[in-house]
N, CA, C, O and CB atoms as a CASP TS submission, in Angstrom:
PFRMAT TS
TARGET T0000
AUTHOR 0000-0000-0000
METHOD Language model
MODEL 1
PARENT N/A
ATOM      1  N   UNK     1       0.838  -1.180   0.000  1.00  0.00           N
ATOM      2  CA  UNK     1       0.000   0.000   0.000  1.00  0.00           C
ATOM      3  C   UNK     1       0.884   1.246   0.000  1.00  0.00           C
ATOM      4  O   UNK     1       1.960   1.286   0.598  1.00  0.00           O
ATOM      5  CB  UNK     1      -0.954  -0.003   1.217  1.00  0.00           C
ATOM      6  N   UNK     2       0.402   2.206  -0.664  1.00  0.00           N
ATOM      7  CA  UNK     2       1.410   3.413  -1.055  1.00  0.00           C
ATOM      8  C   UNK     2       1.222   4.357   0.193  1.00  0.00           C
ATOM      9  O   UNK     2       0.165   4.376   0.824  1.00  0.00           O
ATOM     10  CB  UNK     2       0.992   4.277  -2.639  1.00  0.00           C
ATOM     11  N   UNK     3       2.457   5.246   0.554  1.00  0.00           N
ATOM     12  CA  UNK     3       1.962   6.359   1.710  1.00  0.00           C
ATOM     13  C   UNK     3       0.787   7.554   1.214  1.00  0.00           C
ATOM     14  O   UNK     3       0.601   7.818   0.026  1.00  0.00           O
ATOM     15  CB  UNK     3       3.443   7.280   2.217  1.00  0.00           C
ATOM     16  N   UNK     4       0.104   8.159   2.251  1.00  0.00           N
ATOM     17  CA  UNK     4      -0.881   8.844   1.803  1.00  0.00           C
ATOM     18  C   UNK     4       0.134   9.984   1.390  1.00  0.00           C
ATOM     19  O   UNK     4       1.352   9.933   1.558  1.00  0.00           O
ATOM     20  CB  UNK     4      -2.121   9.119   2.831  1.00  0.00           C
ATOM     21  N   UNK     5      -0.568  11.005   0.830  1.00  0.00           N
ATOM     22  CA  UNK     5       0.086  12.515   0.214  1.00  0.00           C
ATOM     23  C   UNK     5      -0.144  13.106   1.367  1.00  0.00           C
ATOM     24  O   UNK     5      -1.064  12.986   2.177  1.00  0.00           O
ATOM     25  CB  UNK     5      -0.645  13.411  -1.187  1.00  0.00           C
ATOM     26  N   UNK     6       1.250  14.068   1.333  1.00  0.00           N
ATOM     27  CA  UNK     6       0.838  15.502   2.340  1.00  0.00           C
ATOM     28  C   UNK     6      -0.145  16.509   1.650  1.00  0.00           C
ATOM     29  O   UNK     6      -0.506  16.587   0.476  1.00  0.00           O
ATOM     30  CB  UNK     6       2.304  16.515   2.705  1.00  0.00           C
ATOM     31  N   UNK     7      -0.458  17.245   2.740  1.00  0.00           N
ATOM     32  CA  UNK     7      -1.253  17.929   2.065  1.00  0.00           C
ATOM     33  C   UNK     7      -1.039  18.988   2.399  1.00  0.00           C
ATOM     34  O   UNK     7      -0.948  19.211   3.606  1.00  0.00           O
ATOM     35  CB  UNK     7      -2.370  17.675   2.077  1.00  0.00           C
ATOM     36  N   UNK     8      -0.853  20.218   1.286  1.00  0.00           N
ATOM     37  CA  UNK     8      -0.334  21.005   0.922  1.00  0.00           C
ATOM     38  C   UNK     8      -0.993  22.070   1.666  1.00  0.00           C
ATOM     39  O   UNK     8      -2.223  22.044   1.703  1.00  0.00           O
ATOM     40  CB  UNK     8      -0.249  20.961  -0.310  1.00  0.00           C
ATOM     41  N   UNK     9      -0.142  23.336   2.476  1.00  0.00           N
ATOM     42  CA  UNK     9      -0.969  24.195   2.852  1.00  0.00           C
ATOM     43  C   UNK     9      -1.247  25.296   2.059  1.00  0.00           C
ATOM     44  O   UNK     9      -0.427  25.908   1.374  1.00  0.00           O
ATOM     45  CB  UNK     9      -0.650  24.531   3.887  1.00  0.00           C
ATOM     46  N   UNK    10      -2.602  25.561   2.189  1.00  0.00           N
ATOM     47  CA  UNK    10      -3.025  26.189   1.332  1.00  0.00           C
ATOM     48  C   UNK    10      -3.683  27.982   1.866  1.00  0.00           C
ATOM     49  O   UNK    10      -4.827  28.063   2.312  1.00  0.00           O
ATOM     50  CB  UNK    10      -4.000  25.116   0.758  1.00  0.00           C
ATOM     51  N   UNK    11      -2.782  29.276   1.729  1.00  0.00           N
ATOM     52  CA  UNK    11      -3.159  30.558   2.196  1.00  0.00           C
ATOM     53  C   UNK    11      -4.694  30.651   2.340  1.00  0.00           C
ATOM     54  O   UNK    11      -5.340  30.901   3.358  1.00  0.00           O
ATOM     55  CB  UNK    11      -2.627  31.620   1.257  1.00  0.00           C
ATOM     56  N   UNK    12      -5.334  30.272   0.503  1.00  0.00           N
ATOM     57  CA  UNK    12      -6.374  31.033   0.361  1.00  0.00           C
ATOM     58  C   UNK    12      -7.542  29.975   1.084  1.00  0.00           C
ATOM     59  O   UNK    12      -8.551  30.406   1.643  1.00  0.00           O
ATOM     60  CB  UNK    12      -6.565  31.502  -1.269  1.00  0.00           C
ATOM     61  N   UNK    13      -7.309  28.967   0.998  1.00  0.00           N
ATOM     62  CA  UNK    13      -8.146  27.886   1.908  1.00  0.00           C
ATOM     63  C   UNK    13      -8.101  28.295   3.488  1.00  0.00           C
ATOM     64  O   UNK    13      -9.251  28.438   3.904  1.00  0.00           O
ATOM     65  CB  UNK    13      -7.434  26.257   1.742  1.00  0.00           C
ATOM     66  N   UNK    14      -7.288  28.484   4.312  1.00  0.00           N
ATOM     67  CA  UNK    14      -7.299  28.887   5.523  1.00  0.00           C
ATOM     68  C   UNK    14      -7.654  30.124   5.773  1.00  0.00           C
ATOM     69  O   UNK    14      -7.979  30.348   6.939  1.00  0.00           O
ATOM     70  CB  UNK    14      -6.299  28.696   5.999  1.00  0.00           C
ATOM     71  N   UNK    15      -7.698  31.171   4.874  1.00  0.00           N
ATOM     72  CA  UNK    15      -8.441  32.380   4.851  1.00  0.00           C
ATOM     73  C   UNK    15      -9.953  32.386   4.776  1.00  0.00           C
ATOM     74  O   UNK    15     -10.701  33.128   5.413  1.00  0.00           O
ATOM     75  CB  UNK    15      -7.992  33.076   3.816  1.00  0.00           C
ATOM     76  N   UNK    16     -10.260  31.545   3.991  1.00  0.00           N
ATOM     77  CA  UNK    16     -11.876  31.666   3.964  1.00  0.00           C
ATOM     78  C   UNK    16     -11.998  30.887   4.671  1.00  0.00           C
ATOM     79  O   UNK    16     -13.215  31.070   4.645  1.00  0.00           O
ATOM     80  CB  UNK    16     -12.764  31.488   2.824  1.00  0.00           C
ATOM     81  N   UNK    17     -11.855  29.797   5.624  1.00  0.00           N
ATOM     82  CA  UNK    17     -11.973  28.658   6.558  1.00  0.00           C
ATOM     83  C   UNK    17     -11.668  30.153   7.596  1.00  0.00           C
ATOM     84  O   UNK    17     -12.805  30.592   7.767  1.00  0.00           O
ATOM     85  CB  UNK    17     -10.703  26.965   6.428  1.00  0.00           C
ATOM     86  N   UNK    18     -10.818  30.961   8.232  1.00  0.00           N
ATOM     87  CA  UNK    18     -10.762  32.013   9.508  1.00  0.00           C
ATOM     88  C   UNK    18     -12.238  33.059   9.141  1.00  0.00           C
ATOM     89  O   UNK    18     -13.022  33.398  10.028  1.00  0.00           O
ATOM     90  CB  UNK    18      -8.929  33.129   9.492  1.00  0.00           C
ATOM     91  N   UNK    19     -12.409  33.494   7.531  1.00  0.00           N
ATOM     92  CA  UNK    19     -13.626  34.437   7.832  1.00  0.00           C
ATOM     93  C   UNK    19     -15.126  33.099   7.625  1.00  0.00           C
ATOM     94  O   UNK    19     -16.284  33.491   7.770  1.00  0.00           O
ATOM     95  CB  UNK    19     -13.628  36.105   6.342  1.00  0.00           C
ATOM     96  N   UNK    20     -14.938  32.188   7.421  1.00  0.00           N
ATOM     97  CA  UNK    20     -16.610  31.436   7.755  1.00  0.00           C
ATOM     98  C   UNK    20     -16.606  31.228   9.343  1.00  0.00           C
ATOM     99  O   UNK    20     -17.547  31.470  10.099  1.00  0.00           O
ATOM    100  CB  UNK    20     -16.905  29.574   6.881  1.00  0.00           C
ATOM    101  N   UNK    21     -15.587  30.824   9.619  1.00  0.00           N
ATOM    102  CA  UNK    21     -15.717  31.462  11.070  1.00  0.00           C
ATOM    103  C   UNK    21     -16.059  31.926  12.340  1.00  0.00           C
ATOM    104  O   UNK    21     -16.435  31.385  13.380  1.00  0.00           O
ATOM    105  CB  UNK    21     -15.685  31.766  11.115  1.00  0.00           C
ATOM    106  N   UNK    22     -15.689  33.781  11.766  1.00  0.00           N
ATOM    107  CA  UNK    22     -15.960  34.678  11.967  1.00  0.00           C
ATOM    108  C   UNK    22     -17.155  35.297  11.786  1.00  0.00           C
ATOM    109  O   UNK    22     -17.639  35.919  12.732  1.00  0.00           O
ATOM    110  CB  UNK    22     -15.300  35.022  11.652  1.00  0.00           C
ATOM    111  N   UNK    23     -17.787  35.235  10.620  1.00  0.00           N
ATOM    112  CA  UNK    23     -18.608  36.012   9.853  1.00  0.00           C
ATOM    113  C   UNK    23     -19.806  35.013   9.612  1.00  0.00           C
ATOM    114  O   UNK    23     -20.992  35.249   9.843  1.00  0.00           O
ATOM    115  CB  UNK    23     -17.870  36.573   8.527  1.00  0.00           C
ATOM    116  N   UNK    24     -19.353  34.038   9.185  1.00  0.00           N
ATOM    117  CA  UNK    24     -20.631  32.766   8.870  1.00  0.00           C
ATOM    118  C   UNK    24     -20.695  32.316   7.762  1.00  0.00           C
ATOM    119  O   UNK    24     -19.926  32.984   7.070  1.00  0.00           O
ATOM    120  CB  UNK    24     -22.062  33.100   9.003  1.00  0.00           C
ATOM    121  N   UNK    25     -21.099  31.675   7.265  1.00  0.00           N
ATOM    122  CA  UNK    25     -21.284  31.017   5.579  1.00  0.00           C
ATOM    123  C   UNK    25     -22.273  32.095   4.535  1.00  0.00           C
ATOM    124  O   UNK    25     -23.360  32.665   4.629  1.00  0.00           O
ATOM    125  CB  UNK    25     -22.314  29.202   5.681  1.00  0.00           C
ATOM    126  N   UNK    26     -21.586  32.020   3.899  1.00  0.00           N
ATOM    127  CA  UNK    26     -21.877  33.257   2.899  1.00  0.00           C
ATOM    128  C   UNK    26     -23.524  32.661   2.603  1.00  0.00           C
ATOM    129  O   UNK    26     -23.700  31.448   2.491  1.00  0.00           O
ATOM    130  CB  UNK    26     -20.590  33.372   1.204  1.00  0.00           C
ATOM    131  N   UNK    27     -24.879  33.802   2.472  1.00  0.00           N
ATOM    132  CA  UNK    27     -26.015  33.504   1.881  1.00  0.00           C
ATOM    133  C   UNK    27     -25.745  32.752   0.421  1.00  0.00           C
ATOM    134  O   UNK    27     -24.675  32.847  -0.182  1.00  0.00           O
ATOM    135  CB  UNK    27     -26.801  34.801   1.791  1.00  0.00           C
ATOM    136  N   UNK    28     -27.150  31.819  -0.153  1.00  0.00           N
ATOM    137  CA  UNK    28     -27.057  30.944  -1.278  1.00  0.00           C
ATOM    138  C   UNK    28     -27.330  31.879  -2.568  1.00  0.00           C
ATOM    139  O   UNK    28     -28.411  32.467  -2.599  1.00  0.00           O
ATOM    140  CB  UNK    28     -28.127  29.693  -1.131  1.00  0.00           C
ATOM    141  N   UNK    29     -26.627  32.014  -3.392  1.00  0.00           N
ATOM    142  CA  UNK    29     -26.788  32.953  -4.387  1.00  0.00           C
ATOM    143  C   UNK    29     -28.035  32.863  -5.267  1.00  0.00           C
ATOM    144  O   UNK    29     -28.190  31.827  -5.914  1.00  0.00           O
ATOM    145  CB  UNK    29     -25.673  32.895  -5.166  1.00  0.00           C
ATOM    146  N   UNK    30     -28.921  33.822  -5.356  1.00  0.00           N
ATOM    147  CA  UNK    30     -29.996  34.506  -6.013  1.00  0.00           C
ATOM    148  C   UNK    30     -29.710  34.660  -7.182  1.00  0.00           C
ATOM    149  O   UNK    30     -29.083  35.651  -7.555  1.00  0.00           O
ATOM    150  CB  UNK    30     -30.355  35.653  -5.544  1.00  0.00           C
ATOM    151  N   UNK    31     -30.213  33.466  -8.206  1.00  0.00           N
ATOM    152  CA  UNK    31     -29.941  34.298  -9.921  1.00  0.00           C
ATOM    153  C   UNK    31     -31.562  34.966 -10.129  1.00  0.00           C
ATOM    154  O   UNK    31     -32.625  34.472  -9.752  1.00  0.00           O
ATOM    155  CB  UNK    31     -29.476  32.757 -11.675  1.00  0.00           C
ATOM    156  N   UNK    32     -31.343  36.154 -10.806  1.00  0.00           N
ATOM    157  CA  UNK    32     -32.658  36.817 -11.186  1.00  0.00           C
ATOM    158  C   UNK    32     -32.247  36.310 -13.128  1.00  0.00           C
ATOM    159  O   UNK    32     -31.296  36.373 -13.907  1.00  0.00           O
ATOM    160  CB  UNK    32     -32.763  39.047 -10.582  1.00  0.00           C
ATOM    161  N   UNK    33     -33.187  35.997 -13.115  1.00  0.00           N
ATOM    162  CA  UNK    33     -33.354  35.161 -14.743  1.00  0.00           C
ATOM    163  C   UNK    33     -33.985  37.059 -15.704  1.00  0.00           C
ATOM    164  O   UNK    33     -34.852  37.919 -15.552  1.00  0.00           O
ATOM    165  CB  UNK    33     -35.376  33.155 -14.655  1.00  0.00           C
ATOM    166  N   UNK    34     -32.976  36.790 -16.498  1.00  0.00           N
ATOM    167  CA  UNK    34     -32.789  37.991 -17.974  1.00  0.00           C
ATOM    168  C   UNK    34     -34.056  38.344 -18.488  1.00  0.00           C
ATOM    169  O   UNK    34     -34.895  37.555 -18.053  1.00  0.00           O
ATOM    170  CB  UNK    34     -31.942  37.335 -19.460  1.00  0.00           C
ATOM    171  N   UNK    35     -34.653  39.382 -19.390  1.00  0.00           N
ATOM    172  CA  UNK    35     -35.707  39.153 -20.128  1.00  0.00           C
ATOM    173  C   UNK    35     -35.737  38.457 -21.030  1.00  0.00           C
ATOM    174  O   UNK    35     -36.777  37.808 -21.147  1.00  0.00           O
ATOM    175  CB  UNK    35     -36.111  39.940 -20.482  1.00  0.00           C
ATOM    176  N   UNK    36     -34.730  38.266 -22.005  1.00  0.00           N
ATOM    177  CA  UNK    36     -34.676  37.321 -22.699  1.00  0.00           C
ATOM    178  C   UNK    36     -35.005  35.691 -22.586  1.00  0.00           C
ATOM    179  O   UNK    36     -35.556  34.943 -23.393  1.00  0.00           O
ATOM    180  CB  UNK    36     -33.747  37.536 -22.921  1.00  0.00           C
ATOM    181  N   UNK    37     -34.508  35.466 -21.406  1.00  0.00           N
ATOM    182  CA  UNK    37     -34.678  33.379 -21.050  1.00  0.00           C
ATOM    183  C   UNK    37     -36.387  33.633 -20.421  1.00  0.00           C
ATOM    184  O   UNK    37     -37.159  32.703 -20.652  1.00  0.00           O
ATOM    185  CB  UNK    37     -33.032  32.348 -19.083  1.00  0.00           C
ATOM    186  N   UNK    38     -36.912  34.772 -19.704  1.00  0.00           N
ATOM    187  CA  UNK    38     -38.545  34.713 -19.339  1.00  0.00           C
ATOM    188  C   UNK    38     -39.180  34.775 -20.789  1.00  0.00           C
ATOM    189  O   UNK    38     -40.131  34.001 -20.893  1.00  0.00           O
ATOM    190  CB  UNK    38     -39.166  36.161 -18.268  1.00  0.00           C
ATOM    191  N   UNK    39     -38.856  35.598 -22.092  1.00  0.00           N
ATOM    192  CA  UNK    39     -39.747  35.581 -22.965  1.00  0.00           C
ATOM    193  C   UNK    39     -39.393  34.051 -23.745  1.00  0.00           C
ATOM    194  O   UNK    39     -40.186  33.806 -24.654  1.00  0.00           O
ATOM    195  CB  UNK    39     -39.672  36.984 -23.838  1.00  0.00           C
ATOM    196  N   UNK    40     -38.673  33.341 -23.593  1.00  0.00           N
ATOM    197  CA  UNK    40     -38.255  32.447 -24.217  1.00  0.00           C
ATOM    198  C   UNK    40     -38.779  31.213 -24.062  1.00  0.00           C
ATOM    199  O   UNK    40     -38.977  30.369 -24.936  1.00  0.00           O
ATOM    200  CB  UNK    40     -37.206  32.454 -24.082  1.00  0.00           C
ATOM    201  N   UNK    41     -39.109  31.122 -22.260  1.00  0.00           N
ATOM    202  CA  UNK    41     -39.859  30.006 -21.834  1.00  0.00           C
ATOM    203  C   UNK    41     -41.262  30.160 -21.923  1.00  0.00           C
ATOM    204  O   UNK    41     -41.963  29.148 -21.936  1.00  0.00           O
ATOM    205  CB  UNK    41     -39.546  29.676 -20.565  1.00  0.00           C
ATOM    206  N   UNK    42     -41.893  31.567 -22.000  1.00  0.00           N
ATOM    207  CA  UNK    42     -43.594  32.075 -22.334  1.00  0.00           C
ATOM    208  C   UNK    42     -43.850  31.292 -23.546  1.00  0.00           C
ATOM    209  O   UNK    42     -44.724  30.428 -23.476  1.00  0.00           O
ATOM    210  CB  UNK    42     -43.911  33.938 -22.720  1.00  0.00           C
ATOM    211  N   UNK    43     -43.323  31.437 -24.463  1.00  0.00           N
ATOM    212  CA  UNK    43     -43.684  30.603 -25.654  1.00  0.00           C
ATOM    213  C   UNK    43     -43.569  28.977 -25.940  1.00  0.00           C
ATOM    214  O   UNK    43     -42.796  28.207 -25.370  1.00  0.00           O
ATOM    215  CB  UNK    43     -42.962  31.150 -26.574  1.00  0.00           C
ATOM    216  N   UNK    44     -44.281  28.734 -26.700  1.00  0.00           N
ATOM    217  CA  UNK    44     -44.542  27.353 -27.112  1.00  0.00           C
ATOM    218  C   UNK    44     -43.503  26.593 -27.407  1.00  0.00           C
ATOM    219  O   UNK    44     -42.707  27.115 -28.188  1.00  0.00           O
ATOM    220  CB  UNK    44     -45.307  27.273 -28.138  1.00  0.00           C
ATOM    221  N   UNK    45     -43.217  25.381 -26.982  1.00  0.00           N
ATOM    222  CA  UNK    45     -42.313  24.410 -27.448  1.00  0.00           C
ATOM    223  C   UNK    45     -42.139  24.501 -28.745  1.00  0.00           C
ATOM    224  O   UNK    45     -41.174  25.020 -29.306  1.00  0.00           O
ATOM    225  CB  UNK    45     -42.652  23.173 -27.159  1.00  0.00           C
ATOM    226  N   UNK    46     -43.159  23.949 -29.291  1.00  0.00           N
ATOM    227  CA  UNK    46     -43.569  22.959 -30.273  1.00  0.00           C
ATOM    228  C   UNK    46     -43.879  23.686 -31.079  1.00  0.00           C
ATOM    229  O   UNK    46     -44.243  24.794 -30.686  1.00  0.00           O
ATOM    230  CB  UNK    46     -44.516  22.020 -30.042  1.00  0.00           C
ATOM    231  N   UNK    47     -43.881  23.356 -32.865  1.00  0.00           N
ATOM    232  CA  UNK    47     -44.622  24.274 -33.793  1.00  0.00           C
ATOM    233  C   UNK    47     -46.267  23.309 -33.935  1.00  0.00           C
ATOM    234  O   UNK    47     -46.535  22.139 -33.661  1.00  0.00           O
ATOM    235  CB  UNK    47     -43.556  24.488 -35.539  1.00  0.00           C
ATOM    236  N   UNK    48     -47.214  24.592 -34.555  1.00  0.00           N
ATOM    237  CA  UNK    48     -48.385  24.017 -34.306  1.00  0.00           C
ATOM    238  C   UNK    48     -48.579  23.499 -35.931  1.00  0.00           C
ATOM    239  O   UNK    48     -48.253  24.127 -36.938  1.00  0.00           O
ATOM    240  CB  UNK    48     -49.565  25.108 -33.575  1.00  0.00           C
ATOM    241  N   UNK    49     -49.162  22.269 -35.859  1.00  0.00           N
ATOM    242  CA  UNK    49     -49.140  21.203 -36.596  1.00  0.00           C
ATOM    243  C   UNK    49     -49.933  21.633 -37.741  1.00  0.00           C
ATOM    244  O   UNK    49     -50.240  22.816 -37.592  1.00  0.00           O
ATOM    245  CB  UNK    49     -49.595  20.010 -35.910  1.00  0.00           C
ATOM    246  N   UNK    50     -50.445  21.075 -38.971  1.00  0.00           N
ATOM    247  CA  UNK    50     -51.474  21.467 -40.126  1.00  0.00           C
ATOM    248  C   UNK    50     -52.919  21.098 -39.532  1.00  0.00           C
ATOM    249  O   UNK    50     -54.040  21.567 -39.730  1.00  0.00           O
ATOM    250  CB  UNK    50     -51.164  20.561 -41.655  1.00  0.00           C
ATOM    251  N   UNK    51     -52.539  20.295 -38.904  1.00  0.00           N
ATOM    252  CA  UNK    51     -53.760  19.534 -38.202  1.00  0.00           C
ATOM    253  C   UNK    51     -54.940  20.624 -37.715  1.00  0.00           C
ATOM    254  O   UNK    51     -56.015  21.082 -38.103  1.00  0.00           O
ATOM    255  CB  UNK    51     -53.154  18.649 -36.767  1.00  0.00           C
ATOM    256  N   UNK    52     -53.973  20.724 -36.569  1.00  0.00           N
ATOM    257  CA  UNK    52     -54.268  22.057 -35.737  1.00  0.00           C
ATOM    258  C   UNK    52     -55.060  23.048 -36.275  1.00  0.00           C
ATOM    259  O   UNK    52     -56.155  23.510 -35.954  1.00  0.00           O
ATOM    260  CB  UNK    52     -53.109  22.755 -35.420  1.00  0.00           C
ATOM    261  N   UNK    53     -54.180  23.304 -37.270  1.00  0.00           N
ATOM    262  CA  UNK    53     -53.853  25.000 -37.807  1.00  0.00           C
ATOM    263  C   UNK    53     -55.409  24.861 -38.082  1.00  0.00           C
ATOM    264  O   UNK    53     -56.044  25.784 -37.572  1.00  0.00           O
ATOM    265  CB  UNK    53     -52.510  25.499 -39.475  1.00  0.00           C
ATOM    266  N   UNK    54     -56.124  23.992 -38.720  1.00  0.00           N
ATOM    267  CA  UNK    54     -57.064  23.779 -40.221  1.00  0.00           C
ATOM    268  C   UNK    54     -58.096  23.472 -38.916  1.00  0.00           C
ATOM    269  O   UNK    54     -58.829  24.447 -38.751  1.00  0.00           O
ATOM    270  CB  UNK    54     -56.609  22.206 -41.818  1.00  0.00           C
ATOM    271  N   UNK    55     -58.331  22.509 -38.049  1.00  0.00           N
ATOM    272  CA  UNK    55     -59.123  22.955 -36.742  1.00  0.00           C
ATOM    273  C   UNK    55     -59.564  23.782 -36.087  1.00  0.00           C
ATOM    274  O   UNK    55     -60.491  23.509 -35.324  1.00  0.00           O
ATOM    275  CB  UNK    55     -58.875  22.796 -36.087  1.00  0.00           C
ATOM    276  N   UNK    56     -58.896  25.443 -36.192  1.00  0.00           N
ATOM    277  CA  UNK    56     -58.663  26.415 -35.705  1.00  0.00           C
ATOM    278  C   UNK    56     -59.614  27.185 -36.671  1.00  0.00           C
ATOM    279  O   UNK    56     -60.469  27.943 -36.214  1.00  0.00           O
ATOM    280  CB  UNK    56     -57.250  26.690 -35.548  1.00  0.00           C
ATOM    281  N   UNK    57     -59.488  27.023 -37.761  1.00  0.00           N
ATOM    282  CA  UNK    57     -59.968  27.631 -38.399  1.00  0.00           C
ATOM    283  C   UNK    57     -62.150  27.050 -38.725  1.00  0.00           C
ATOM    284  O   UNK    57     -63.202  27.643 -38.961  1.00  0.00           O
ATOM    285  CB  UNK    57     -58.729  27.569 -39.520  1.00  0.00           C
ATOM    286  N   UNK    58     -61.776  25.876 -38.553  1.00  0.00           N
ATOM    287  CA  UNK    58     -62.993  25.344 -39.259  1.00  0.00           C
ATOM    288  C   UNK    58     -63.962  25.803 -38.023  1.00  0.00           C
ATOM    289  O   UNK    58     -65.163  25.874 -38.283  1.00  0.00           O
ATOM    290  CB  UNK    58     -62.966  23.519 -39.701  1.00  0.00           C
ATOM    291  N   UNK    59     -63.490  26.149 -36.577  1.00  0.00           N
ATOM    292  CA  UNK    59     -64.083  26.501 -35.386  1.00  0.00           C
ATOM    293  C   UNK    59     -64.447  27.576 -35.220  1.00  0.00           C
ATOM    294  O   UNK    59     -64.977  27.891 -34.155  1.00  0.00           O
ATOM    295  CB  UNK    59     -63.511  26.316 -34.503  1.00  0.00           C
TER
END
């Protein structure tokens, strides 16, 4: 069996390990979604079929 690895010390790891801490675990990040991806999901998957179309009309 091989020896385990040292493990390397690391500044920026022990820095944010002293301010969670201190301070606490940072809040879970909030994405606010673009106008673009809201008008994108408003609309229809799918294109509407001949089927359809000629149903629509005869109604």
């Amino acid at each position: 069996m091989s020896r385990a690895k040292k493990e390397v010390f690391s500044v920026t790891k022990a820095v944010k390990s002293n301010a969670r801490d201190r301070v606490g675990t940072p809040p879970p990040e909030v994405v606010i979604p673009d106008e673009k991806t809201r008008a994108a999901r408003r609309t229809s998957k799918h294109k509407v079929t001949l089927q359809k179309l000629l149903q629509r009309e005869d109604a």
